[in-house]
C-alpha positions as CSV (number, residue, x, y, z in Angstrom):
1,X,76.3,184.4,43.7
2,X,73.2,182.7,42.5
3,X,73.9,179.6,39.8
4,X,71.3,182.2,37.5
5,X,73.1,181.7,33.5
6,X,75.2,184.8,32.6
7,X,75.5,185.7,29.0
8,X,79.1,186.7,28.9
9,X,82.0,185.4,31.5
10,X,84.9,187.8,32.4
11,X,87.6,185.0,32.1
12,X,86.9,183.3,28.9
13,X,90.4,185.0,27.9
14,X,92.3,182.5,29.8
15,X,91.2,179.1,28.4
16,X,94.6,177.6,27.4
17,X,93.2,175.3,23.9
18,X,96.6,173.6,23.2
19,X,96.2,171.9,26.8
20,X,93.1,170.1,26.4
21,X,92.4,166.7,25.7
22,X,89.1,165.3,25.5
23,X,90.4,161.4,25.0
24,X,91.1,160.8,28.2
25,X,88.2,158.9,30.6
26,X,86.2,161.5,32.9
27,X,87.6,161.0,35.9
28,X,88.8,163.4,38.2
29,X,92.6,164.2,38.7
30,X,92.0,164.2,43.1
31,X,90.2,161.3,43.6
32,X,90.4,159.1,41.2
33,X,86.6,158.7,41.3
34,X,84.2,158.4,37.7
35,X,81.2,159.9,37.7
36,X,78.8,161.8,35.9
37,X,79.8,165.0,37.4
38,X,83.2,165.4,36.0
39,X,84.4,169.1,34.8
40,X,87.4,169.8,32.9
41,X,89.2,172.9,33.7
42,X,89.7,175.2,30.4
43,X,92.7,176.7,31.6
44,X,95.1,173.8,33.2
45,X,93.3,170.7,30.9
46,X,93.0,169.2,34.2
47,X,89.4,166.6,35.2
48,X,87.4,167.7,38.7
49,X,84.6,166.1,40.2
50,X,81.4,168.4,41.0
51,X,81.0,172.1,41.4
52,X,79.7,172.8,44.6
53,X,81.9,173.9,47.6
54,X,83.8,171.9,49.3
55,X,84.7,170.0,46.0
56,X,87.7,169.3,44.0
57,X,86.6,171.6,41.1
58,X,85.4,174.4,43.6
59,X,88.6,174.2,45.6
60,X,90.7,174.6,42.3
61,X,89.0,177.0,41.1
62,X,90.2,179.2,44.6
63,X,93.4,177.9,44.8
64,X,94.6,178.4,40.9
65,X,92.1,180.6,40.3
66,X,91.1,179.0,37.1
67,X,87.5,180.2,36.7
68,X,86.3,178.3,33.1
69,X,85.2,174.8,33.5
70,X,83.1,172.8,31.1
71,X,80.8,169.4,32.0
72,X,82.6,166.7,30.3
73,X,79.5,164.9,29.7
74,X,76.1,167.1,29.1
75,X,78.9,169.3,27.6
76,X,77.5,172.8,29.4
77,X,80.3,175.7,30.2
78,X,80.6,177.1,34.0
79,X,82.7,179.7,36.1
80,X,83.4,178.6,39.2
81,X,83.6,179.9,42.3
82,X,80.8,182.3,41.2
83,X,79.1,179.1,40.1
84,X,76.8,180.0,37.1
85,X,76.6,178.7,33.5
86,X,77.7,180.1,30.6
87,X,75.6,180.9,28.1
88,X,75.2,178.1,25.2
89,X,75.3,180.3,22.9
90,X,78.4,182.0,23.2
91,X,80.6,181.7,20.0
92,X,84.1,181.8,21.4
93,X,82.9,178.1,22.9
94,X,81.8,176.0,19.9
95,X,85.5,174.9,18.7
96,X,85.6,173.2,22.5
97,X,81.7,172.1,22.6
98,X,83.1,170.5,19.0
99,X,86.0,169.2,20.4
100,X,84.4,167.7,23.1
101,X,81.3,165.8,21.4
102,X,81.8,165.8,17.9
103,X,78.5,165.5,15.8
104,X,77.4,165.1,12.2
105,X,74.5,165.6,10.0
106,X,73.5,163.0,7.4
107,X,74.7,165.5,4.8
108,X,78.1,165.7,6.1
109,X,78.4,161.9,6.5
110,X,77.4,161.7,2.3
111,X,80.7,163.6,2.2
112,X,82.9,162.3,4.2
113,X,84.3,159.3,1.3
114,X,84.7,161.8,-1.2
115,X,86.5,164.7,1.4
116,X,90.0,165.8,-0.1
117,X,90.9,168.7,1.6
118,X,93.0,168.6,4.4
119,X,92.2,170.5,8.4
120,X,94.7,171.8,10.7
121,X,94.3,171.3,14.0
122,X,95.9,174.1,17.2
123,X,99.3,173.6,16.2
124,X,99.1,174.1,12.8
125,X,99.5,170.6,11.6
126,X,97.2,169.4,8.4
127,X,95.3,165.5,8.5
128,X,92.6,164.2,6.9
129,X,89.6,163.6,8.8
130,X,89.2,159.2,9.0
131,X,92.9,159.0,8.3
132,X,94.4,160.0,11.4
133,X,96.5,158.0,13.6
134,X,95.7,156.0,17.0
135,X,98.3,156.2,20.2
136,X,99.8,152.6,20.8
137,X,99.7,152.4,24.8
138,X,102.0,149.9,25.1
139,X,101.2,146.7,23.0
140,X,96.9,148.1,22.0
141,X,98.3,148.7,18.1
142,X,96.0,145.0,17.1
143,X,93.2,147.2,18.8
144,X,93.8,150.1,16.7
145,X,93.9,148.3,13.6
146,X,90.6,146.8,14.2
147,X,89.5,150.0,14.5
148,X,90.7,151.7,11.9
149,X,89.3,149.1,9.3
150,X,85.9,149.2,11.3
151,X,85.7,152.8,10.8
152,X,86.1,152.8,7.3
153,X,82.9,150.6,6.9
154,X,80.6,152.6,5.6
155,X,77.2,151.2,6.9
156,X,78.6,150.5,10.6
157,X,79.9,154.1,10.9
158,X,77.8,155.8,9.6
159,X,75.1,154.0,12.6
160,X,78.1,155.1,15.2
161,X,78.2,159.0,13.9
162,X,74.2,159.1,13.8
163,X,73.6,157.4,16.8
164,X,73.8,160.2,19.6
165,X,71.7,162.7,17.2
166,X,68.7,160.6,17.5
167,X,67.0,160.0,20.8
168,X,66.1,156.5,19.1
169,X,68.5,154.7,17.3
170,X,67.0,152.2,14.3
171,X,68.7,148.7,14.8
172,X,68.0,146.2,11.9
173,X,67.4,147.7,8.3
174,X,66.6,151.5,9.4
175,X,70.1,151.0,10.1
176,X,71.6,149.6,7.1
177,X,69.8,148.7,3.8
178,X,69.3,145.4,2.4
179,X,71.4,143.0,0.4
180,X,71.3,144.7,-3.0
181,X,70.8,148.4,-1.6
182,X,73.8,148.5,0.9
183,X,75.7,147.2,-1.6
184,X,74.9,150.2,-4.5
185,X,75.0,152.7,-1.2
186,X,78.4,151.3,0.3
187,X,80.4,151.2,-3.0
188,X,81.3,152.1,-6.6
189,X,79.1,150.3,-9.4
190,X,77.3,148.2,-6.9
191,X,80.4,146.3,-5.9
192,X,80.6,144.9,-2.4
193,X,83.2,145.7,0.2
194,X,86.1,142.9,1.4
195,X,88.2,143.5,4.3
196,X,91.3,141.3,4.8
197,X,93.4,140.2,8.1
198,X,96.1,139.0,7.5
199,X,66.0,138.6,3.1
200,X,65.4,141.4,5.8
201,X,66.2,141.8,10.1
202,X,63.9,142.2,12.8
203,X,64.3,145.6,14.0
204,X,64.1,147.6,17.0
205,X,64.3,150.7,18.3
206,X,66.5,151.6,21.8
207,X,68.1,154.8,22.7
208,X,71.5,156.0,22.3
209,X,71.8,156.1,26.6
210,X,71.3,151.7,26.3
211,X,74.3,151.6,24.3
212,X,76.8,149.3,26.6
213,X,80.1,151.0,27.5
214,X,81.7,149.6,24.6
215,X,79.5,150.7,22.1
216,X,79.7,154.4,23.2
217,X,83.4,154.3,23.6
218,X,83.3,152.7,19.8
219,X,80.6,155.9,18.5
220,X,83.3,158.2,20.4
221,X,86.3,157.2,18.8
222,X,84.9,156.8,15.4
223,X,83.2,160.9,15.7
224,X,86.5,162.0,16.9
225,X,88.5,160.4,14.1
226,X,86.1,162.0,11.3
227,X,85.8,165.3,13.0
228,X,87.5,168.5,11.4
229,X,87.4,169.9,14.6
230,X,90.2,168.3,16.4
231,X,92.4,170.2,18.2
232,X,95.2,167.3,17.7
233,X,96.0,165.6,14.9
234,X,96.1,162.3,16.4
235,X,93.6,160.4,18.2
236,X,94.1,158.5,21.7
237,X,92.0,155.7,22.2
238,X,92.2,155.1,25.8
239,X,88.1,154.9,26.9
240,X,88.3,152.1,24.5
241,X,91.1,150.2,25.8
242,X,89.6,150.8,29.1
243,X,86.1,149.5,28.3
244,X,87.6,146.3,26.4
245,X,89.7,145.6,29.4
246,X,86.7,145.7,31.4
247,X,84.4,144.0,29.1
248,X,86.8,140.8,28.4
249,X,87.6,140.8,32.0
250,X,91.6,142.0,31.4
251,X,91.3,139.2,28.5
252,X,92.7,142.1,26.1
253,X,94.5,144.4,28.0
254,X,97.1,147.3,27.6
255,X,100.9,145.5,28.0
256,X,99.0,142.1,26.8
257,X,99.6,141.7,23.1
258,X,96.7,139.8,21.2
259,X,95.9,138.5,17.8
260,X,93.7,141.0,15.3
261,X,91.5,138.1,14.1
262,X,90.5,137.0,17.4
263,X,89.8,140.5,18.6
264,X,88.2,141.4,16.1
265,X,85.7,138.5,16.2
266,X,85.5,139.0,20.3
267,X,84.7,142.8,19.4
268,X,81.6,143.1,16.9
269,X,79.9,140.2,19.2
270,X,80.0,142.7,21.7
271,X,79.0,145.9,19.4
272,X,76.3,143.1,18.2
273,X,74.7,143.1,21.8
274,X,75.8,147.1,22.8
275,X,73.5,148.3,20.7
276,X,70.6,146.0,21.4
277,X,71.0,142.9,19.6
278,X,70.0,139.6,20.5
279,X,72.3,136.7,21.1
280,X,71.0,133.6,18.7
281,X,73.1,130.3,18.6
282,X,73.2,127.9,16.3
283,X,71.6,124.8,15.6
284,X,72.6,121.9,16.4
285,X,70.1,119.9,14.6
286,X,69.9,118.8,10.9
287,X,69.2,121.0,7.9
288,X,65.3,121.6,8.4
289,X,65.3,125.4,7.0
290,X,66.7,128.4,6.2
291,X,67.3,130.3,9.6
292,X,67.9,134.3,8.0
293,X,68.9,137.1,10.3
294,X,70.9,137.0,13.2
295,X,69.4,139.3,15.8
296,X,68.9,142.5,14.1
297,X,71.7,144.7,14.5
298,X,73.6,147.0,12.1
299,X,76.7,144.5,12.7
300,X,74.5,141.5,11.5
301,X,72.9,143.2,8.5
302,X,76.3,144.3,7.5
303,X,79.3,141.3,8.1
304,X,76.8,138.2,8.6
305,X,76.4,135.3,5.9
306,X,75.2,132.0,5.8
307,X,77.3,128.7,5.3
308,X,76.4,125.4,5.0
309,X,78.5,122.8,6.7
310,X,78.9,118.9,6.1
311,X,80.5,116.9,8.9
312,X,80.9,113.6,8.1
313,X,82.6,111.8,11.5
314,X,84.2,108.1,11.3
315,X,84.1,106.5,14.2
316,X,85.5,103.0,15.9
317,X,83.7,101.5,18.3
318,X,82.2,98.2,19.2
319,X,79.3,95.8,17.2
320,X,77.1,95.8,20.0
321,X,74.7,92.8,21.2
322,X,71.6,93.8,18.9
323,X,73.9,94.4,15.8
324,X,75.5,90.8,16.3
325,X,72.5,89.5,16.9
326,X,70.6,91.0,14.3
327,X,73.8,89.6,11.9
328,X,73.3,86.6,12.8
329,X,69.5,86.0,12.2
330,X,70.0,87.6,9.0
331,X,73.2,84.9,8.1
332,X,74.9,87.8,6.2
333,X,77.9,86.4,7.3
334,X,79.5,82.8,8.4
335,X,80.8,83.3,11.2
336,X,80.0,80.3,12.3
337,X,83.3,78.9,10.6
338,X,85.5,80.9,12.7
339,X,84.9,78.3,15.5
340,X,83.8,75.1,14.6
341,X,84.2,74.1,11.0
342,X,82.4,70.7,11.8
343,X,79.2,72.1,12.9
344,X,78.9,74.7,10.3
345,X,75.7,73.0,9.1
346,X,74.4,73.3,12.4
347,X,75.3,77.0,13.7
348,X,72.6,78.8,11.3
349,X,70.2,81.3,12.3
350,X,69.4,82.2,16.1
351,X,66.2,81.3,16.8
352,X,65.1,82.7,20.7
353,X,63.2,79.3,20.9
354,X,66.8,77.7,21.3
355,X,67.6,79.6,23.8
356,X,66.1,77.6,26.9
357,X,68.7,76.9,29.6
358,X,66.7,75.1,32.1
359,X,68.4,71.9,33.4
360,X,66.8,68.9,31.6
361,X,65.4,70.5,28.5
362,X,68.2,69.8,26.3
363,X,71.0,67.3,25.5
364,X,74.8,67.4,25.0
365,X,74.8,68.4,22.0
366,X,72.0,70.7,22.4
367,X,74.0,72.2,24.9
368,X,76.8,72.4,23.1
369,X,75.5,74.2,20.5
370,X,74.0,77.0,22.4
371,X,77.1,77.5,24.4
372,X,79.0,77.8,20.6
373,X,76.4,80.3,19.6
374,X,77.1,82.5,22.2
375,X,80.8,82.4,21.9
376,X,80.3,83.5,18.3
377,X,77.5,85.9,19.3
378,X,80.0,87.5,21.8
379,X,82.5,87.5,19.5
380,X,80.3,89.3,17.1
381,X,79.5,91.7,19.7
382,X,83.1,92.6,20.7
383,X,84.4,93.2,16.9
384,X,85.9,96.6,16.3
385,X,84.4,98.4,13.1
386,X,84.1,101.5,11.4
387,X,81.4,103.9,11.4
388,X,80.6,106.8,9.2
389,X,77.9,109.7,10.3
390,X,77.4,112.2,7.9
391,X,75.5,115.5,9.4
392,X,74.9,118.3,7.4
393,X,74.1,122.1,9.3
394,X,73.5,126.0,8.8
395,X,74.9,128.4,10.5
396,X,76.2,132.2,10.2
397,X,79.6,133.6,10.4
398,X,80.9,137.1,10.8
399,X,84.5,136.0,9.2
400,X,85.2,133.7,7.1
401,X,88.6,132.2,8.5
402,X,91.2,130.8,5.9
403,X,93.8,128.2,6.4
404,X,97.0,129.0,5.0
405,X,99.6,125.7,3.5
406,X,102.3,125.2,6.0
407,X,105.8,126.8,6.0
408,X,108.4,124.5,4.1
409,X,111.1,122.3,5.7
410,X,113.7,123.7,3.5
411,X,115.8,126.7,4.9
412,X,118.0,129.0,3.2
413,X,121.7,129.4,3.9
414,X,120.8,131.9,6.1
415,X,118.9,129.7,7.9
416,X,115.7,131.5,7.1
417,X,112.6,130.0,5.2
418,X,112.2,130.3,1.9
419,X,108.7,132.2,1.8
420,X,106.0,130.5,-0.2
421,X,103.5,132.7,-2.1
422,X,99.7,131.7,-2.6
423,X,96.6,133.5,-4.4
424,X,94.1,133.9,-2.3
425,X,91.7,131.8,-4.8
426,X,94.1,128.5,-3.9
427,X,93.4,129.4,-0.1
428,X,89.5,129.8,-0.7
429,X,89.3,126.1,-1.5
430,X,87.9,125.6,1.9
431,X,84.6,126.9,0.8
432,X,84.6,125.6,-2.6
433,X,81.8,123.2,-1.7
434,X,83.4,120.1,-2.6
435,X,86.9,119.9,-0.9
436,X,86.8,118.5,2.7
437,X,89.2,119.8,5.7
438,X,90.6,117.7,8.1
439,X,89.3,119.0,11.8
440,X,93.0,117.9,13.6
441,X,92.0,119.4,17.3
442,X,89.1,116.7,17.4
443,X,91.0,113.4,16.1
444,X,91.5,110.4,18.3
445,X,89.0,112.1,21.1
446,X,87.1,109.5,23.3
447,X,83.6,110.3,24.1
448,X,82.1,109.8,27.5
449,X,79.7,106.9,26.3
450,X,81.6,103.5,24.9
451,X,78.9,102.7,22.6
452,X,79.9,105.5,20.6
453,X,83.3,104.8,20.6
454,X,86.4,106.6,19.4
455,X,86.8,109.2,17.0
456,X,89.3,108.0,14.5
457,X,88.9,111.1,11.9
458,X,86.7,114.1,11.4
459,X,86.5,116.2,8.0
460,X,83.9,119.3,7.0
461,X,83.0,120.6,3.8
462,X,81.8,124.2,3.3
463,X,79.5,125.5,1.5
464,X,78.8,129.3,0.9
465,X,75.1,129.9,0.3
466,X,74.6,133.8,1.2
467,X,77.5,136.5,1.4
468,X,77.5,139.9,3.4
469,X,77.8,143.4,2.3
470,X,80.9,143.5,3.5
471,X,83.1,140.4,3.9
472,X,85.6,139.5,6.5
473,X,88.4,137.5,5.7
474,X,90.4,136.0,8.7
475,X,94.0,134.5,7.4
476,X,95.3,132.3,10.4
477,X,98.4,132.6,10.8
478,X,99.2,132.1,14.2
479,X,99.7,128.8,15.9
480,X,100.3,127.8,19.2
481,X,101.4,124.5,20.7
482,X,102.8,123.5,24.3
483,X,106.2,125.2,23.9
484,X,106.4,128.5,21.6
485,X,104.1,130.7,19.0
486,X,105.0,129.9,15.3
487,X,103.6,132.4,12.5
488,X,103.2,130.8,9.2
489,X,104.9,133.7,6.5
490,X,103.2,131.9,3.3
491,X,102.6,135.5,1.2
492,X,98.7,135.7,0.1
493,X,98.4,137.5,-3.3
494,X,94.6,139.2,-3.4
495,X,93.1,141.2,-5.7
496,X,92.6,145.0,-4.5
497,X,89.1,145.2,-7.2
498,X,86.4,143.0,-8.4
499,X,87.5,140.1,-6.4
500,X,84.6,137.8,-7.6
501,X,83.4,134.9,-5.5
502,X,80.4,134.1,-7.4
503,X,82.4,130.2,-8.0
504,X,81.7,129.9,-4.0
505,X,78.4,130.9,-3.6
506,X,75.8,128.5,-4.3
507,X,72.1,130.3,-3.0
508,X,68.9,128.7,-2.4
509,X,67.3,128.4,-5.7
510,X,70.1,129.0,-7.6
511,X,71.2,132.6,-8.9
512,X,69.3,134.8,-10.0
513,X,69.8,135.6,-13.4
514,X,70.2,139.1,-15.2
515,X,66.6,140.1,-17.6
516,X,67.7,140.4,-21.0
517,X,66.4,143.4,-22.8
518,X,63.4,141.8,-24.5
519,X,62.4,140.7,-21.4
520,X,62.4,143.9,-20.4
521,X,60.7,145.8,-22.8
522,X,58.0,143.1,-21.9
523,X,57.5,144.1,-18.5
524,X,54.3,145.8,-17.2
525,X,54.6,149.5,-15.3
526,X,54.3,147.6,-11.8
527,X,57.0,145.1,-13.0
528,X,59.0,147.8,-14.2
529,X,59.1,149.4,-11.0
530,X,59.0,146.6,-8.6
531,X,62.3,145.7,-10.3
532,X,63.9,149.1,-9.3
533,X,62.2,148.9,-5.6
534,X,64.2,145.6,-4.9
535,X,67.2,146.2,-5.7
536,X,67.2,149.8,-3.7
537,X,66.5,152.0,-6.6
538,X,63.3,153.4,-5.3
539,X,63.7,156.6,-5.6
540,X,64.4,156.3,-9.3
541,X,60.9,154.5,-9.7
542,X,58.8,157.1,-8.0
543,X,60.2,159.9,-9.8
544,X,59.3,158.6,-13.2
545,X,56.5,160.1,-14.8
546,X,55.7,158.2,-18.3
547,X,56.7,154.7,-18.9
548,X,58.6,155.7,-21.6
549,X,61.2,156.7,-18.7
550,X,60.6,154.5,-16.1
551,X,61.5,152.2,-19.3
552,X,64.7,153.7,-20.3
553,X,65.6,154.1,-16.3
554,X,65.0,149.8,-15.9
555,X,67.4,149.3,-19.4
556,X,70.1,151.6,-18.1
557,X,70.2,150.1,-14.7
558,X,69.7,146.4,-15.8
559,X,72.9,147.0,-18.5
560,X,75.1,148.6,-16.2
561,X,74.4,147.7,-12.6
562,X,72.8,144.9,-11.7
563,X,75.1,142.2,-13.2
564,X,77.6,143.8,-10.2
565,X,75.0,143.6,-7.7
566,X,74.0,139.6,-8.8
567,X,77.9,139.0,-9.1
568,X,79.6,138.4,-5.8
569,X,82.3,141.3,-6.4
570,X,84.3,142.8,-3.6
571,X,86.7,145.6,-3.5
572,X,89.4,145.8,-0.8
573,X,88.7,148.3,1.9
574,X,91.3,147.6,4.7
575,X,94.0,144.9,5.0
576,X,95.8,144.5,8.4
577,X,99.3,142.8,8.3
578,X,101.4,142.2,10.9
579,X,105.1,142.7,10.8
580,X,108.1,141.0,12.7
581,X,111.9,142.0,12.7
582,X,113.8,140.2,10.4
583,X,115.8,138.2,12.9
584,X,112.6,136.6,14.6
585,X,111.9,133.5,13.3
586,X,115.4,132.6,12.7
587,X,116.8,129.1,13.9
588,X,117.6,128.9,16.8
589,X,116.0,132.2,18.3
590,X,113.5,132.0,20.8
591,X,111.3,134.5,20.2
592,X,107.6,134.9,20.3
593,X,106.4,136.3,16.6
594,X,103.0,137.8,18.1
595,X,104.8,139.6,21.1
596,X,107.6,140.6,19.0
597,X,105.9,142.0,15.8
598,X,103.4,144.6,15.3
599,X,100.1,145.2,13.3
600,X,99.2,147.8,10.7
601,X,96.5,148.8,9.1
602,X,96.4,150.0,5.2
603,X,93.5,151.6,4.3
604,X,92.4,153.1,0.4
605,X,90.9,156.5,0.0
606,X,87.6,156.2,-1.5
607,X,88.2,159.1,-3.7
């Protein structure tokens, strides 16, 4: 039979719904082989490679005599061995074509943080859509975690559950709005976003096909854990794990427990350059100007702030020849009397005329005194001293990473610790601007060159200037040494609303103050509405008719919604905790914390 498209197929009784599964990598079942011509069997769930005779699917199809098949990626409907297409059309097909490549408008993403009612999937089981679970495959739960918090973001997924409905896909602010505007869009009141473990972009336009492995296997995951249409209640994330794996070169692989933090750092770099975004370093130069933007992605626009950092380095090392002899000449200090307290009138300043040492020229006692200068210039030259080099840089971060105080020497009679607990505002001190941290994995390093000598101490001071939408706090508590893991269990107390961090943030210019009312009232039309356009209310300005309302519109917002956008509030969105038996960490056990614990992932319902 001709591959001509039929409009109805004889055997669409026998698809067999509560086998398939979509999650799974296209590969097919016989030879192992991945390519673009995978087809899934309707009836057995089972992946095939090709169509035509004389392959896999085409000597199924004979041998079972299971005639349904569907492409698993342009998402078309065949029967084999006839070996024509199904009609697109046909409604008995769009649960699977659902199934298979979930989609969304822009009308059903405005919905999806205030959905409440719950789906059922084939076997009769409710779940809400974005709160379903993730399959562990053995050790992957700090991957699904990551994901789970990632997904609740509302700028980046919404990019991921757009992206393959647009030939082109907007990176920079057609992705995500600015400052102020993602901020009112992405949250109640205006307030930002904060999500815990334990000036505009440059944009460009690439399409959806560009996106690197990663990035698609990211958009996948995220449509199928916010589609109604799932014929499982759960979600298995094993494209991901198998593109990560790939991507980190087996660095984060399945058996191979790893920490959230790092991972999750590791994974938007790389969502950062899937969807076309440009890999900037930072400077290593001195504080010449602000440097805003990163590379204009959606990842960027949404986690990336800017931090100022102080590093002041104290180094030993040796005078040198010029600073000795500089010393001298200037007779800053005696050292003269070190050697020869006699001749203490004589040892002065070193002129170069004295220094001729051709036989003849001089006497004795010219002779001596040269060869005394030189003793004390050498000694001069050799002396140990202290350096300080202060050296003050901007760069961006994607997570701000918190120390947490150490564990206490004191046990219990159990032999456990006695857990500490610590608001999260004693931890922040790190960015307070004026407290300085110890960097401990650079002390007593020797550099290559001996005029620089040896690094005795090294201390930073941060300095928030500009904070993201949505901010990233890291809390380390892992560290490794020669021997064993060790997890610090200090408890960190932290506000789940208006966490404000506006005592940490310290912008170019200082802060912008709120208008007070007269000042408003004094304000011209254009003022009026340039004051709505920049802080994302836009569509509020142009609808206005009279300035009577445009007015009343600028009063109402300026009272109730811009002191939250100028104030650095957060709300939480996720927290990810990891948990460890209670007999790990015990004196005298030798187990490893990371290996033996496991991560969660708590995550609040918008509505």
């Amino acid at each position: 039979m001709t591959s001509s498209s039929s409009s109805s197929c004889p055997y669409l009784d026998t698809i067999n719904r509560t086998l398939l599964d979509f999650d799974f990598e296209p590969s097919c079942s016989i030879t192992l082989e991945s390519s673009p011509h995978i087809y899934g069997c309707l009836v057995c769930g089972k992946f095939f490679r090709g169509k035509g005779k004389q392959t896999p699917a085409y000597t199924h199809s004979v041998e079972e005599g299971h005639c349904v098949y569907v492409h698993l990626t342009k998402g078309t409907f065949w029967c084999l061995p006839d070996g024509y297409e199904i009609d697109k059309t046909e409604p008995s097909l769009q649960d699977i074509r659902l199934a298979l490549h979930p989609t969304f408008t822009k009308h059903q993403i405005q919905t999806l943080d205030t959905q409440k009612e719950l789906v059922r999937d084939l076997f009769g089981r409710r779940y809400l859509p974005g709160y379903v679970g993730l399959n562990n495959l053995n050790k992957t739960d700090y991957l699904n975690c990551v994901v789970q918090a990632l997904g609740h973001v509302r700028p980046l997924r919404d990019f991921f559950l757009l992206a393959p409905n647009d030939d082109n896909v907007t990176v920079g602010n057609g992705a995500a709005a600015s400052k102020e505007d993602g901020a009112a869009v992405g949250s109640t009141n205006g307030k930002r976003k904060m999500i815990t473990s334990s000036s505009s972009l440059s944009t460009a336009t690439i399409p959806y096909e560009e996106f690197s492995p990663i990035a698609k296997c990211f958009s996948l995951l995220l449509r199928n854990m916010w589609s109604p249409h799932r014929f499982k209640s759960n979600v298995d994330p094993h494209m991901l794990v198998q593109a990560v794996s790939v991507a980190s070169n087996k660095r984060y692989h399945v058996g191979q427990q790893a920490e959230a933090g790092e991972f999750l750092s590791w994974l938007l770099h790389q969502l950062h350059v899937g969807v076309g975004g440009s890999v900037v370093r930072p400077s290593k130069k001195k504080k010449k100007k602000n440097r805003k933007g990163g590379g204009g992605s959606i990842v960027h626009e949404t986690f990336m702030g800017n931090v100022e950092m102080t590093t002041i380095v104290t180094r030993r090392k040796r005078r040198g020849d010029q600073a000795a002899l500089a010393m001298l000449n200037e007779g800053g200090r005696d050292a003269a009397t070190m050697h020869d307290n006699n001749n203490n009138s004589e040892v002065a300043a070193f002129d170069e005329d004295d220094d001729d040492d051709r036989a003849g020229s001089d006497d004795e006692d010219t002779m001596e005194r040269k060869r005394q200068k030189r003793e004390i210039l050498k000694s001069l030259a050799d002396e140990t001293i202290i350096d300080e080099e202060e050296t003050v840089t901007e760069t961006q971060f994607l997570q701000l990473t918190l120390d947490i105080p150490e564990k206490p020497l004191f046990k219990d009679d159990d032999g456990g610790l006695v857990i500490p607990q610590e608001p999260l505002v004693n931890v922040l001190r790190k960015f307070d601007g004026v407290s300085f941290s110890d960097v401990l994995a650079m002390h007593q390093q020797t550099t290559e060159s001996k005029e620089d000598g040896t690094i005795v101490s090294k201390k930073r001071r941060y300095k928030l200037k500009t904070l993201p939408n949505y901010l990233i706090l890291h809390l380390s508590r892992f560290k490794r040494n020669g021997f064993f893991v060790e997890k610090n269990p200090t408890i960190v107390m932290f506000p789940v609303k208006n966490f404000d961090l506006s005592s940490y943030v310290f912008p170019e210019g200082g802060r912008k103050v709120v208008p007070t009312e007269d000042q408003v009232r004094a304000m011209s039309t254009k003022e009026l509405k340039k004051l709505l356009v920049d802080y994302g209310r836009g569509d509020v300005a142009n609808n206005a008719i009279e300035k009577n309302e445009l007015l009343q519109h600028c009063l109402d917002f300026v009272s109730t919604s811009l002191p939250d956008l100028l104030a650095d509030k957060y709300d939480l969105v996720a927290n990810i905790t990891h948990d460890i038996p209670a007999e790990v960490g015990r004196e005298g056990t030798k187990h490893n914390p990371l290996e033996e614990g496991s991560y969660r992932c708590h995550v609040q319902h918008k509505a």
